[in-house]
C-alpha positions as CSV (number, residue, x, y, z in Angstrom):
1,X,99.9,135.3,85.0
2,X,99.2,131.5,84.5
3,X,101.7,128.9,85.1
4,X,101.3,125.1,83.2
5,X,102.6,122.3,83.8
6,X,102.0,118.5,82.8
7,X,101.2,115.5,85.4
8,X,103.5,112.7,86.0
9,X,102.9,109.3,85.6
10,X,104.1,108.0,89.3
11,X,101.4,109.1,91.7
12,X,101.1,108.4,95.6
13,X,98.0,109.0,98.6
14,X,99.4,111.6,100.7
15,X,96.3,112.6,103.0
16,X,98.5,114.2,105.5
17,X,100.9,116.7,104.5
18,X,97.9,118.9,103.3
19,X,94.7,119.0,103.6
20,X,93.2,119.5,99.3
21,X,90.8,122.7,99.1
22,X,88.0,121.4,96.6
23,X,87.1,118.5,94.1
24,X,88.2,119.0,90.3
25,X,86.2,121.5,88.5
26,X,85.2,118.8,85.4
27,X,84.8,116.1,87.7
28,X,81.5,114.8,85.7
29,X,84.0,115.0,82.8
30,X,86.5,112.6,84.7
31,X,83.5,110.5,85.5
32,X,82.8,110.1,81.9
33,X,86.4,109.0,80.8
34,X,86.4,106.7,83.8
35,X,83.1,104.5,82.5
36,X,85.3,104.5,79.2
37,X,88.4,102.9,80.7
38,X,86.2,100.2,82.6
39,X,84.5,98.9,79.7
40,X,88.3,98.0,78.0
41,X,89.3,94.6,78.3
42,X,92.9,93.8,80.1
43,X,94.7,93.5,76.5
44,X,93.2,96.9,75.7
45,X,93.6,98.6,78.5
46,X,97.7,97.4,78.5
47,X,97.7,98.6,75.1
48,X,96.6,102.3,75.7
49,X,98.5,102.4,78.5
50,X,101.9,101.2,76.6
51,X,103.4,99.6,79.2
52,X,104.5,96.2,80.8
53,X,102.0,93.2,82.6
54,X,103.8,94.6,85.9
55,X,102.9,97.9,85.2
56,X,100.0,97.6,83.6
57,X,98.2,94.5,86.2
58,X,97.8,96.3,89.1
59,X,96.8,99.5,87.4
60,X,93.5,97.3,85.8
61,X,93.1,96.1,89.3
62,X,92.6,100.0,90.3
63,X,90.5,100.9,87.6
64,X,87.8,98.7,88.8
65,X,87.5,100.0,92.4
66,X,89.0,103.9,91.9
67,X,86.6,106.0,93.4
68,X,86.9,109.9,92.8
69,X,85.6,111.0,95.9
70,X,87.4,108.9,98.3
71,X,91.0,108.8,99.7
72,X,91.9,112.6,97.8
73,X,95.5,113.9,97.6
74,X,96.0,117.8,96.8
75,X,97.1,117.1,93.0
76,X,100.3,119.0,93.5
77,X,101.2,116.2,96.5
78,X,99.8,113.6,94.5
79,X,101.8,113.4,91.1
80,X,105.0,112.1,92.4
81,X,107.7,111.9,89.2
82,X,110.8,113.9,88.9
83,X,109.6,117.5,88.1
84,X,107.5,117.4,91.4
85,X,110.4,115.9,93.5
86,X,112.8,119.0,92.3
87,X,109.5,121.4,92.6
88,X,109.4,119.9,96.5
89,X,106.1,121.2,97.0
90,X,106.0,119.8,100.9
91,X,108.4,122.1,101.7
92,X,106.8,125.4,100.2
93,X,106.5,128.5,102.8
94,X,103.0,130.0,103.2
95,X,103.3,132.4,100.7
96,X,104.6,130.1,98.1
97,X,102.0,127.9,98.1
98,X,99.2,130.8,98.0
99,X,101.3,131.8,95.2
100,X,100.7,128.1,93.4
101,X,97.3,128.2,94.4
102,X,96.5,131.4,92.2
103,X,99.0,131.1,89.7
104,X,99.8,127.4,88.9
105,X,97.4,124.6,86.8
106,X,98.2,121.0,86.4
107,X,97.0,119.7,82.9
108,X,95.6,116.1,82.3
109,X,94.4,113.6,80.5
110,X,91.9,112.1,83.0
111,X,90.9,115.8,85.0
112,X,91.2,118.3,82.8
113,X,93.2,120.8,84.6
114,X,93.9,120.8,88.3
115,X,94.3,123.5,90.3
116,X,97.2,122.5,93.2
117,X,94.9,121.8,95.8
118,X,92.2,119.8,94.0
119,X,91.9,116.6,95.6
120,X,92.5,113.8,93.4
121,X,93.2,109.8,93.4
122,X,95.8,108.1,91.1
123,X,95.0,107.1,88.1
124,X,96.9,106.2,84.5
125,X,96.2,108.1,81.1
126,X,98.2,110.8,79.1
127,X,96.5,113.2,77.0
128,X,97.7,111.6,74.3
129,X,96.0,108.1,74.5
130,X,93.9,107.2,71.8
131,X,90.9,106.6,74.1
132,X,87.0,107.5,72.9
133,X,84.8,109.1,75.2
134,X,81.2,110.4,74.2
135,X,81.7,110.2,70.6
136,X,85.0,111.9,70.8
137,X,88.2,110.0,68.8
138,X,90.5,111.0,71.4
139,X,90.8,113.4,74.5
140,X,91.8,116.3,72.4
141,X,88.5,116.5,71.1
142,X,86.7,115.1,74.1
143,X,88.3,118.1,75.9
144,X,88.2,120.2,73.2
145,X,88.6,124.4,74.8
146,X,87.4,123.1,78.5
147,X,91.0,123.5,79.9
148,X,91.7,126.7,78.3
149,X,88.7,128.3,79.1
150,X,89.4,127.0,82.8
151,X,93.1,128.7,83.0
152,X,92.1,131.6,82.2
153,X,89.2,134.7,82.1
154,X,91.1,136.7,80.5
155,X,94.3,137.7,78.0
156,X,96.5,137.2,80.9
157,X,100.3,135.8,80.2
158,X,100.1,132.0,80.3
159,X,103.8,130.6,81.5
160,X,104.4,127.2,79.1
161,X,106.2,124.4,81.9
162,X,104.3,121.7,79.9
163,X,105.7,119.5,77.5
164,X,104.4,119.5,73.9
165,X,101.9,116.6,74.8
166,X,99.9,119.0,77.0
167,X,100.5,122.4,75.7
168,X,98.6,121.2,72.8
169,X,95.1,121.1,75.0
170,X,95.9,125.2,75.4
171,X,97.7,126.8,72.7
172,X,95.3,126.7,69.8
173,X,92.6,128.6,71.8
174,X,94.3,131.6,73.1
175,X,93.0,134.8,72.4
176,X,94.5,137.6,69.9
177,X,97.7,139.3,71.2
178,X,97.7,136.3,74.0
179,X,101.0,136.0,75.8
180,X,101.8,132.6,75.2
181,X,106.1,132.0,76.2
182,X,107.1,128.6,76.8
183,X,110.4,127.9,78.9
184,X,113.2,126.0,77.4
185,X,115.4,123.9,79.4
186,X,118.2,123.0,76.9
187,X,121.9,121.4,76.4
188,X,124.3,122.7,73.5
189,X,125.4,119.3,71.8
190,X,127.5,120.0,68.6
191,X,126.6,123.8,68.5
192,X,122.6,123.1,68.4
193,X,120.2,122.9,71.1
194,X,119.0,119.6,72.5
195,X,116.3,119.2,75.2
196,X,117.1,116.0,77.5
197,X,113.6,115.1,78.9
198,X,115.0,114.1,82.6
199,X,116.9,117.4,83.2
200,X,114.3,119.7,81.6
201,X,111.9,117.7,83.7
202,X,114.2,118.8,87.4
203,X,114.3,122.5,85.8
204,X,110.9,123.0,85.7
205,X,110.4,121.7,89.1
206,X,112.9,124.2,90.2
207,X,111.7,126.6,87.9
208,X,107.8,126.6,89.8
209,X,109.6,126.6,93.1
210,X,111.8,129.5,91.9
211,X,108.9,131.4,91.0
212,X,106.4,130.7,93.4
213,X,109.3,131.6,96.4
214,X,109.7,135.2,94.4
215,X,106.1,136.1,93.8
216,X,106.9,136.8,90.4
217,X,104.3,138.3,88.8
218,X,105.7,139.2,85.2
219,X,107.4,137.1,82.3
220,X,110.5,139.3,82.4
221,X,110.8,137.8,86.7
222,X,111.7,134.2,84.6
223,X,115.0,135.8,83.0
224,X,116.8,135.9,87.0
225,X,116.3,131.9,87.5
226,X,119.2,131.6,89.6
227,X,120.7,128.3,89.4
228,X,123.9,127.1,89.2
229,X,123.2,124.5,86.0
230,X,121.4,126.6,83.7
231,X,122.0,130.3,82.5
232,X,119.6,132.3,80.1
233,X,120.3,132.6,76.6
234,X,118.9,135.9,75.3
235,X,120.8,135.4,72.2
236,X,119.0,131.7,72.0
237,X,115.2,133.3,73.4
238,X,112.5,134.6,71.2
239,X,109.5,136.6,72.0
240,X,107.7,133.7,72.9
241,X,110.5,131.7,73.9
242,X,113.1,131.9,76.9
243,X,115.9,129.6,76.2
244,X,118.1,128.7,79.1
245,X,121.3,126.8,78.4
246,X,122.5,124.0,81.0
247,X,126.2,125.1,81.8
248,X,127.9,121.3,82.8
């Protein structure tokens, strides 16, 4: 069983809490897209990113010196935003992070996919940025099956924690009969369902942690998530689907 799950946009160096276990497996890839980014001009680079001067300033400044092999951060320490606060990786036993380590995969725009301890800088680019790398229109085709054929060898269950952005680089190459069931963190607002990005974001943190701290090993494991603000919905959940209901 596979778990995926997106990157965040707020990253940090943490070179001390672990040690990362190897590079990124398309690294030469990464390189590629990075050569892209430095030929944009501040105005286009600001524009990709879609974000302010005060965001988007210092994050040109960091484009020109970023060095991929320097300064490296196990990915799951280095994306910092609120799913990976609520997952509160730093405080995994042993066996939960060899759990994470088999089981979990980080998509992205700039690597690829990350495996937890692949060691990685900070950088700036969702999957979704209309940025053209060796002929490719965006990073959908520049990617193109890569990440997919990285998850996975074989028809094993794949465990959807990704938001739509990203489950788009995986879900149109599965293979027949695929297990493909994607977790929904939702809120009942005038008798329909409504997913609120920030909560659904601190359930899926809690959702890895939840997982990784029971070994689970089996779709069916995801029904006992045992916390207090959300209960499953089996009247809600499909198939490929597993609806849980936040309960304030």
């Amino acid at each position: 069983m596979k778990i995926i799950i997106a990157p965040a946009k707020k990253m940090v160096v943490d070179t001390d809490t672990f040690g990362y276990d190897a590079t990124p497996q398309y690294l030469p890839q990464t390189q590629q897209i990075l050569a892209e980014l430095r030929r944009l001009t501040y105005p286009q680079a600001k524009a990709l990113w879609h974000c302010s001067d005060k965001l988007a300033q210092p994050n040109y400044d960091w484009l020109q010196q970023l060095d991929l092999t320097r300064q490296l951060t196990p990915a799951l320490l280095a994306f910092s935003g609120i799913q990976y606060q609520y997952m509160a990786p730093d405080l995994f036993t042993a066996p939960a992070l060899d759990y994470v380590r088999a089981n979990l995969r980080i998509l992205s725009g700039f690597y690829g996919i990350l495996r937890p301890f692949d060691g990685i800088v900070p950088y700036r680019l969702e999957m979704q940025a209309k940025l053209q790398v060796a002929g490719a229109p965006n990073l959908y085709a520049f990617w193109q099956d890569r990440l997919y054929q990285a998850l996975t060898p074989d028809a094993e269950p794949i465990v959807n924690l990704a938001s739509q952005e990203y489950t788009k680089t995986i879900q149109p190459y599965l293979r027949p009969q695929q297990p493909f069931v994607t977790v929904v963190f939702a809120s009942l607002v005038a008798g329909k369902l409504k997913v609120k990005a920030t909560l659904a974001k601190m359930a899926r943190g809690e959702m890895v942690r939840f997982l990784a701290e029971h070994q689970a090993t089996t779709i069916a494991a995801i029904k006992n998530f045992d916390h207090p603000d959300w209960a499953f919905s089996p009247e809600q959940s499909t198939t490929n689907e597993l609806v849980f209901i936040y309960q304030k």
